[in-house]
Backbone bond lengths (Angstrom), bond angles and torsions (degrees), N, CA, C in turn:
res aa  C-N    CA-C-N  psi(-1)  N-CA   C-N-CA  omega(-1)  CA-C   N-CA-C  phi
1 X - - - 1.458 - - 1.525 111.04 -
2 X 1.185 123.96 141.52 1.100 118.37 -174.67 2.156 96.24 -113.73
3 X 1.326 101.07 166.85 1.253 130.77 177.79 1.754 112.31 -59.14
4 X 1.490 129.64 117.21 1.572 109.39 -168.88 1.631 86.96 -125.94
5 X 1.219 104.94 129.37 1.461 122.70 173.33 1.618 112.76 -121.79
6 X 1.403 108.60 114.90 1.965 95.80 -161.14 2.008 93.13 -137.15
7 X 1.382 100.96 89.02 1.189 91.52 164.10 1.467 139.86 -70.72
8 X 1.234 138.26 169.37 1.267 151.01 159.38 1.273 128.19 -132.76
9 X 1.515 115.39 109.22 0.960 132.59 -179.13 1.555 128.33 -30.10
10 X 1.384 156.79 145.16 1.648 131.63 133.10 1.241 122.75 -4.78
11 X 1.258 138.87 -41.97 1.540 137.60 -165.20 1.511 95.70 -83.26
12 X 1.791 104.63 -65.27 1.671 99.84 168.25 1.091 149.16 -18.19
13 X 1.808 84.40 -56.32 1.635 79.96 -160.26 1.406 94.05 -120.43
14 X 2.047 126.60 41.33 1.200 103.92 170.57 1.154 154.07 44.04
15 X 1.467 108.31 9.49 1.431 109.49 -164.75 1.704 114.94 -54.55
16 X 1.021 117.44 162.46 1.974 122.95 -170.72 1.495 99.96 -134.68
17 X 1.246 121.81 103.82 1.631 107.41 175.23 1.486 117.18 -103.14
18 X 1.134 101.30 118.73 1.572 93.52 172.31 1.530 112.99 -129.39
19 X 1.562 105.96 178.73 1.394 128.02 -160.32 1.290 106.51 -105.50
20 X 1.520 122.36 161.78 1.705 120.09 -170.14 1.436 85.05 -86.43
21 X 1.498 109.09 -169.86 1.728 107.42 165.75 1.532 120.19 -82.50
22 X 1.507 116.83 -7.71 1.397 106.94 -178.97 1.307 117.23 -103.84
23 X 1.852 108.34 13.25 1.654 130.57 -177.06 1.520 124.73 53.46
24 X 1.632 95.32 13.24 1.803 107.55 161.95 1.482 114.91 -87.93
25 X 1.173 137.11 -5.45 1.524 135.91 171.65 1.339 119.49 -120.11
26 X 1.575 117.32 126.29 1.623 111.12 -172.57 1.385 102.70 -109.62
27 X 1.271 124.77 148.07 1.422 136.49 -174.99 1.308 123.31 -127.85
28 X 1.746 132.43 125.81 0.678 110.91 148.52 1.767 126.43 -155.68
29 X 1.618 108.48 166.37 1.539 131.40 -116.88 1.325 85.55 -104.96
30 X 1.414 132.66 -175.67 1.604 136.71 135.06 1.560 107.18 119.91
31 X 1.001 87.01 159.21 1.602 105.39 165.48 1.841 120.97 -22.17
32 X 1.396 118.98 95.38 1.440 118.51 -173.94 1.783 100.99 -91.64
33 X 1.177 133.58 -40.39 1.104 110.59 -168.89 2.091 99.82 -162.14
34 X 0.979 144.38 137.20 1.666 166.75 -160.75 1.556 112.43 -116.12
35 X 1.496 94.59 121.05 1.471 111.98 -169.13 1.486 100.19 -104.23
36 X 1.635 147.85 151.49 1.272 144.27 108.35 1.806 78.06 108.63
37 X 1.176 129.93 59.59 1.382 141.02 157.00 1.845 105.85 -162.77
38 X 1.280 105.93 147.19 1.036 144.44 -172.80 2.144 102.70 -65.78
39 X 1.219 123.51 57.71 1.276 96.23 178.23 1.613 131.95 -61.44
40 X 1.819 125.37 -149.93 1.248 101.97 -154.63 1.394 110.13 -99.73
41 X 1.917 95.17 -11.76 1.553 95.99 143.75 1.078 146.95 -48.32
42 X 1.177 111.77 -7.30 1.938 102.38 -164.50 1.248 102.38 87.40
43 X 1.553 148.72 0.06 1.205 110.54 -176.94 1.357 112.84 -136.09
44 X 1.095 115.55 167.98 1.612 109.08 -165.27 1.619 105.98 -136.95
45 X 1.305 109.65 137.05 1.335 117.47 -163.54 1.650 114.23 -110.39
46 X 1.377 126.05 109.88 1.954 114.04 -158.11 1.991 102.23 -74.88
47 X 1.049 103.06 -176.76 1.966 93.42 -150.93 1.619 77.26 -97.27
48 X 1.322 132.26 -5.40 1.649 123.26 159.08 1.117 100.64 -52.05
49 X 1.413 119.88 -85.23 1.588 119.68 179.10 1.703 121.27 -16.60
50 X 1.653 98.30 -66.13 1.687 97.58 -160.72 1.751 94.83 -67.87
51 X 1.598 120.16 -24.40 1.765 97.64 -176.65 1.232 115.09 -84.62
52 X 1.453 117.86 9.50 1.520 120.93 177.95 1.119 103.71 -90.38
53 X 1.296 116.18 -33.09 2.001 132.82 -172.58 1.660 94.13 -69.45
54 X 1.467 117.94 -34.15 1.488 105.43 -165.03 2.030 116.21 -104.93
55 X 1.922 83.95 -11.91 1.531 80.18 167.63 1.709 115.33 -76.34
56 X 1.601 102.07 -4.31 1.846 111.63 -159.45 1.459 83.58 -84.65
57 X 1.523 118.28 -53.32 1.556 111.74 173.86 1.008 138.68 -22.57
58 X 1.491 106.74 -61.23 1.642 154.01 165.94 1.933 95.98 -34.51
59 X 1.043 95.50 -83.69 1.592 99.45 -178.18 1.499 108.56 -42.44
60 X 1.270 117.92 -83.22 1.930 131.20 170.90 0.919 89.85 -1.29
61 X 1.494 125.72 -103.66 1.618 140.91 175.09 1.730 129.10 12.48
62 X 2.157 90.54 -78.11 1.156 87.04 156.94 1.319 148.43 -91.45
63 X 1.606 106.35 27.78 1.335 104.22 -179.31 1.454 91.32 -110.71
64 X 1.365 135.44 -26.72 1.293 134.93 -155.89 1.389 107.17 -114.57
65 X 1.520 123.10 11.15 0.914 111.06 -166.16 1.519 152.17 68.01
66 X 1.636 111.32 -17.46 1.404 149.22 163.86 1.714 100.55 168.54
67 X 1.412 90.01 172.59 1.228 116.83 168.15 1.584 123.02 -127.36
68 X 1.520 95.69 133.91 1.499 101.59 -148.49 1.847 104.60 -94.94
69 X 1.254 108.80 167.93 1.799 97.80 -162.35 1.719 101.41 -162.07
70 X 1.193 120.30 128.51 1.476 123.32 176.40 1.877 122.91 -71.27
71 X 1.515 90.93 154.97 1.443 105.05 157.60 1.708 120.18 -56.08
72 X 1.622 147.26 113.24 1.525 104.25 -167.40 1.458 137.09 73.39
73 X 0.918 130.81 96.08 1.314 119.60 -150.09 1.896 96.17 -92.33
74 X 1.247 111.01 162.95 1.300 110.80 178.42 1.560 93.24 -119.86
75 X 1.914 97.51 152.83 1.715 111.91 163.34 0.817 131.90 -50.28
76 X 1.672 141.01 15.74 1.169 136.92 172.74 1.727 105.14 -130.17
77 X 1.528 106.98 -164.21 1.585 127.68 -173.30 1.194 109.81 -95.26
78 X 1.828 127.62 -21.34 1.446 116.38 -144.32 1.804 70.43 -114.71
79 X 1.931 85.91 149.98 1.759 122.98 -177.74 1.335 80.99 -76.97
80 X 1.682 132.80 153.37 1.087 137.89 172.31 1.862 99.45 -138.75
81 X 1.655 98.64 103.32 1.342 109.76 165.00 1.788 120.20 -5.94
82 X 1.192 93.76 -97.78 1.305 110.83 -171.31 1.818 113.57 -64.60
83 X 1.250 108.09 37.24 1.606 117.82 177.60 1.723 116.34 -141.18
84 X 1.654 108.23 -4.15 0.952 124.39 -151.19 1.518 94.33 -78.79
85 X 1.140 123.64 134.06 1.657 129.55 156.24 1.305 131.26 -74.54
86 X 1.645 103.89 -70.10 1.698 114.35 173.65 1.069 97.08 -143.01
87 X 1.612 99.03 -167.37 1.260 120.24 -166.14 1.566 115.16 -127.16
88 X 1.130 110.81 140.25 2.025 108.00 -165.11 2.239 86.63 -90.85
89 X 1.706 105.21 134.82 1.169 86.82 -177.21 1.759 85.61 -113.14
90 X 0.969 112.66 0.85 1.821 120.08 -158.62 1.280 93.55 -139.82
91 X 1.984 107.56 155.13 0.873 104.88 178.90 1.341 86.92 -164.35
92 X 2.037 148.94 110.95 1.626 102.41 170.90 1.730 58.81 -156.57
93 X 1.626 87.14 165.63 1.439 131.32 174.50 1.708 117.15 -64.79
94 X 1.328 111.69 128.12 1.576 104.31 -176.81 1.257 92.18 -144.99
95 X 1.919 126.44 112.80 1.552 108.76 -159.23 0.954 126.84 53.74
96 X 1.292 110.06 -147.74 1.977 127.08 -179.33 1.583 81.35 -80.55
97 X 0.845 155.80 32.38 1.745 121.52 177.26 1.756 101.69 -146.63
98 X 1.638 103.22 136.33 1.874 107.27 164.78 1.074 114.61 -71.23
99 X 1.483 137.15 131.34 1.340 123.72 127.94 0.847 154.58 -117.37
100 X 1.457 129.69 147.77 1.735 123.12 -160.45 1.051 120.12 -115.33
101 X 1.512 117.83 -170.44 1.487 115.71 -172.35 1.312 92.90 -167.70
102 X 1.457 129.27 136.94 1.544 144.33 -134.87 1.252 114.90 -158.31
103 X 1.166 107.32 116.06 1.787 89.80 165.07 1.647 121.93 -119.39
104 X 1.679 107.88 132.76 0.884 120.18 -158.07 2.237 105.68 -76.96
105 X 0.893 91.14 130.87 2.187 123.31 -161.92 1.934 78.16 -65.04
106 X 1.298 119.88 141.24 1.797 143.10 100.84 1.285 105.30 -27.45
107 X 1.142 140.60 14.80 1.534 129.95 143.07 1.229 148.47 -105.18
108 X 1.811 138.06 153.47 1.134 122.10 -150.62 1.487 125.98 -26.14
109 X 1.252 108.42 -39.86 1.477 126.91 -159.83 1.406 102.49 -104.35
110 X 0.823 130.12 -34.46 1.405 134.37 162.49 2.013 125.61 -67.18
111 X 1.193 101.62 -24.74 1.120 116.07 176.66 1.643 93.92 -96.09
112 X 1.309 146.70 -44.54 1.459 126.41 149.74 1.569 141.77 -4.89
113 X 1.771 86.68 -67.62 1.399 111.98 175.22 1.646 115.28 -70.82
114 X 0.876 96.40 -12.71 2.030 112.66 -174.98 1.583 99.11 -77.83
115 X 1.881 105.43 -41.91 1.698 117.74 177.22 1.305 116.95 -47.83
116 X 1.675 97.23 -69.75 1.326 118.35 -175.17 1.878 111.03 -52.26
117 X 1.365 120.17 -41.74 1.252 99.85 -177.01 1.507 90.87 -96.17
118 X 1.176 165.27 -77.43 1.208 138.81 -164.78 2.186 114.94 -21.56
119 X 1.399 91.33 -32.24 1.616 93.24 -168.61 1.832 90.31 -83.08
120 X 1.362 141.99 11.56 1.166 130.40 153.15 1.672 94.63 108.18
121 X 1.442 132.90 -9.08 1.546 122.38 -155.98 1.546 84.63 -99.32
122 X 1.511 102.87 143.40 1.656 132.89 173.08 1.228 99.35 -71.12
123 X 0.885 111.41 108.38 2.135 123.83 150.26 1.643 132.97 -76.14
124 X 1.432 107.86 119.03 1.379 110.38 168.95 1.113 106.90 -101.45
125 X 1.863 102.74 178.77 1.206 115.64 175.17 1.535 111.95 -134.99
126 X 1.363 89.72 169.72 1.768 95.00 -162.77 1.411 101.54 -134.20
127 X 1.789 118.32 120.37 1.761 117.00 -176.70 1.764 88.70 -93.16
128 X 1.347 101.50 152.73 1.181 136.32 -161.30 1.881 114.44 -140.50
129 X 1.272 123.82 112.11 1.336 131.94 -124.60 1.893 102.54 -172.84
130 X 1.493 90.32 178.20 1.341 108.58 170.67 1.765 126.22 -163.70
131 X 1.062 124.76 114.47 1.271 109.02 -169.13 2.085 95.86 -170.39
132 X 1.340 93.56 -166.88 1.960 102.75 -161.17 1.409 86.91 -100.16
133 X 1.715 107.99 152.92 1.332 113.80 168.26 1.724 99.14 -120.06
134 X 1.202 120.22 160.04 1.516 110.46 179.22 1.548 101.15 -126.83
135 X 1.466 127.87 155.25 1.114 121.59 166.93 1.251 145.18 36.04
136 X 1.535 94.44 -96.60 1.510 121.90 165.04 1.572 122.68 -63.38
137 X 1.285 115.60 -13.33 1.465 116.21 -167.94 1.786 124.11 112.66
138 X 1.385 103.50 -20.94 1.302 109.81 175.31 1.788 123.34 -58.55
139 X 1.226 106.14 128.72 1.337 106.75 -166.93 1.811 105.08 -105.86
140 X 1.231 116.00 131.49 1.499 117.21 -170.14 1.719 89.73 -132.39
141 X 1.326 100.22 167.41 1.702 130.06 176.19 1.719 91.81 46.62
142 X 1.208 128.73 75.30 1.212 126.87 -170.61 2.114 89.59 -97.21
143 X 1.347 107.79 133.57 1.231 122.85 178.45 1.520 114.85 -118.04
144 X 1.174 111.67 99.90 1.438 120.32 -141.18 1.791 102.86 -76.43
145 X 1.245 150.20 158.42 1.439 120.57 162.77 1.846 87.71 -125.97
146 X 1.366 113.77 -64.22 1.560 109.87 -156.95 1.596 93.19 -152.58
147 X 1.499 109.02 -179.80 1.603 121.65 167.92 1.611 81.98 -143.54
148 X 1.659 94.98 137.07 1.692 128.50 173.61 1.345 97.06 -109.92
149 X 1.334 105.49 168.45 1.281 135.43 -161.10 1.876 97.50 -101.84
150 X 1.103 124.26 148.47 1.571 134.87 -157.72 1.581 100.04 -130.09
151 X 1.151 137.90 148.19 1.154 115.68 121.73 1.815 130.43 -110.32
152 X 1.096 140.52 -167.39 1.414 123.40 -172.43 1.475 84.06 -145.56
153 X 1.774 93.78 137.10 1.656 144.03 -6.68 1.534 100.30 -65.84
154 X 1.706 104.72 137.57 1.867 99.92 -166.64 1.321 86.21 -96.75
155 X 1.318 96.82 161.46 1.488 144.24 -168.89 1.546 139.80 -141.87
156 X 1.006 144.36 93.16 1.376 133.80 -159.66 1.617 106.45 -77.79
157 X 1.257 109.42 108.21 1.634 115.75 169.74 1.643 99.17 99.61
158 X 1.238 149.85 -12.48 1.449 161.59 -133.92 1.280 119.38 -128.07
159 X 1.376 121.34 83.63 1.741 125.44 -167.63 1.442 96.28 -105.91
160 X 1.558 112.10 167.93 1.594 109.15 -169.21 1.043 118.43 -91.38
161 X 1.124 167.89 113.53 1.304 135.96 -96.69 1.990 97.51 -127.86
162 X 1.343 99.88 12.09 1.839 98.91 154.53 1.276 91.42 -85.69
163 X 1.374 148.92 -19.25 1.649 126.93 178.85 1.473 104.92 -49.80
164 X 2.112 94.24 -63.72 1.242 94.92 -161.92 1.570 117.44 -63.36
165 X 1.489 134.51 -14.43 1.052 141.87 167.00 1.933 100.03 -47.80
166 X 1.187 94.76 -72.25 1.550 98.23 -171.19 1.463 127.25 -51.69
167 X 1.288 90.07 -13.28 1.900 106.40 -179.06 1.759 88.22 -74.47
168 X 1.179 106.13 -84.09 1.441 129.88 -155.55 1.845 86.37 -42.18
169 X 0.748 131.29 -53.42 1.273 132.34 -178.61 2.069 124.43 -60.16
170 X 1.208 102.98 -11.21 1.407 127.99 178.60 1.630 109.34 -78.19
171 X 0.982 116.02 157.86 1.452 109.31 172.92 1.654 101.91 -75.67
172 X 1.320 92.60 143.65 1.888 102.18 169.02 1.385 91.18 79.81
173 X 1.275 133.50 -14.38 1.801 119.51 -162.44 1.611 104.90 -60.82
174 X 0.981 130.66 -46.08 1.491 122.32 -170.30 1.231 117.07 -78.62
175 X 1.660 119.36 -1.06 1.312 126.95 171.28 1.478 100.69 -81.45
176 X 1.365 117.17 -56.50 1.558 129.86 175.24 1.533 119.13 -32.92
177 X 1.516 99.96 -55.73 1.844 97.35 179.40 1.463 93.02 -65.39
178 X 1.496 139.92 -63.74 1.227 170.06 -106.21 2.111 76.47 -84.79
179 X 1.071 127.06 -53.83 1.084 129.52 -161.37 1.582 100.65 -83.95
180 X 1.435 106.87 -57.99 1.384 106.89 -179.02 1.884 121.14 -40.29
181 X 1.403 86.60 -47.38 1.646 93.41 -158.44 2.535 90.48 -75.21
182 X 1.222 83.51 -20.60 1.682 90.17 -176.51 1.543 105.35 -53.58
183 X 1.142 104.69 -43.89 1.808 118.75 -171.56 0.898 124.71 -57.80
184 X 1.852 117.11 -44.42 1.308 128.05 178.30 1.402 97.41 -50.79
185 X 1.294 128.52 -52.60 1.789 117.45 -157.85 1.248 106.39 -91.52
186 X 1.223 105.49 -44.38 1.623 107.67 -172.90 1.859 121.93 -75.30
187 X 1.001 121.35 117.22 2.072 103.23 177.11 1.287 100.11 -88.36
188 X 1.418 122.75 -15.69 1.828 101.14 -175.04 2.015 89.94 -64.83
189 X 1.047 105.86 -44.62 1.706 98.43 -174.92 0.997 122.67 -58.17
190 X 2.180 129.30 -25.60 0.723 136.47 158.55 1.491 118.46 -66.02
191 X 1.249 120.05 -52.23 1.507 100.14 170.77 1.218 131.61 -69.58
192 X 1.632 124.40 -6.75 1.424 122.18 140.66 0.900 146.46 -55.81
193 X 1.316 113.41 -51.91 1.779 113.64 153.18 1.291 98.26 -47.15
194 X 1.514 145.45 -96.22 1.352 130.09 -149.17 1.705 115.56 -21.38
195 X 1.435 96.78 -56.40 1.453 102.96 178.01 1.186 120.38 -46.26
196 X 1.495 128.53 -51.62 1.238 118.18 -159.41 1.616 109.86 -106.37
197 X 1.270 119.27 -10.58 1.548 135.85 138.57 1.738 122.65 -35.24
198 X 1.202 104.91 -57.05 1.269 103.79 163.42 1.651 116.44 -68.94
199 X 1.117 110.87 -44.89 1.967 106.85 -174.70 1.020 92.38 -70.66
200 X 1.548 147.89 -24.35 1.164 144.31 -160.17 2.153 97.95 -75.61
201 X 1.528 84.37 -67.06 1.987 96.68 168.64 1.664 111.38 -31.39
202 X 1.562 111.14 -65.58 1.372 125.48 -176.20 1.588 83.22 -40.03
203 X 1.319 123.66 -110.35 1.237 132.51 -134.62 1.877 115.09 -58.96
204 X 1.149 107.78 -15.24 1.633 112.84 178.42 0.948 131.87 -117.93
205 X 1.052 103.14 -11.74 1.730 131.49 167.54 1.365 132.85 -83.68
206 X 1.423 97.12 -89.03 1.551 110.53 156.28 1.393 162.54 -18.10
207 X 1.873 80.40 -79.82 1.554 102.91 155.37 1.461 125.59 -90.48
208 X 0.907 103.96 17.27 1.697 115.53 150.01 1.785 120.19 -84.67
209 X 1.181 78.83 -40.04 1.951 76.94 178.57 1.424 114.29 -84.37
């Protein structure tokens, strides 16, 4: 099986972001992933596939409470703590097409994505998976994992760098990179964030729903 990474653009995938009423929670809506069209890969996914991908959602969700999803998607399958943005709380079938609904994390990467659409730039998203392609493009045994957050023109690792202006300029922003960029080298920092990432989920997340 190989690795399936299938973005969708802003135009695609419509996304709608909105704010709670007390403008501490960011949301966002739209189109997660397109069945029975030709994307720009070449490959095309039948709406068996994508409602199997969204009943797998479906389950995740309610067993986990959400399902969690990155800034950027990375080359592999595994969710990586300390990269995590939001959380998918929705997930259901409309036609050939999924859609979700997310809420964007108080974390490094999540507080990014908070930049970028406060700074006015359209966000896509990108499903992230595993399964066979044949020939023609048809994609079968699709093994669904998550959909990350995009921005356009995508980029792996590559933010625009008025984000990062606007971060660093935010309250706490230079603590934020300051931690982020800490993690990559350090694992005691990485296994701290995990830790307190998760108690963080438990208590604001969770037990809210």
């Amino acid at each position: 099986m190989d690795i399936l990474i299938e973005e969708l653009t802003p135009n695609e995938a419509n996304l709608i972001t909105e704010s709670s009423v007390d403008g501490k929670d960011t949301w966002l809506s739209g189109i997660f992933m397109q069945a029975d069209i030709k994307n720009r890969n070449g490959r095309v996914y039948p709406v068996n596939e994508i409602n199997a991908a969204c009943t797998t959602a479906q389950q995740r969700i309610k067993e986990s409470k959400g399902l969690m999803g990155e800034l950027d998607h990375p080359q592999s399958l595994t969710i990586n703590l300390d990269r995590v943005s939001h959380v998918i709380t929705e997930m259901n079938m409309n036609g050939s097409n999924a859609y979700g609904k997310a809420k964007v994390l108080a974390t490094p990467m999540g507080n990014i994505a908070k930049e970028l659409a406060k700074a006015g730039v359209s966000l896509g998203v990108s499903s992230r998976g595993a399964g066979s392609v044949n020939e023609s493009g048809g994609v079968s045994q699709f093994q669904f994992v998550t959909v990350d957050i995009v921005a356009q023109p995508s980029a792996p690792n590559a933010y625009p760098s008025t984000v990062y202006e606007s971060l660093m300029e935010a309250k706490n922003g230079g603590e934020i990179m300051h931690l982020s960029e800490a993690m990559r080298q350090d694992t005691r920092a990485q296994d701290f964030f995990k830790k307190e990432i998760t108690k963080w989920l438990n208590e604001n997340i969770f037990m809210k729903r």
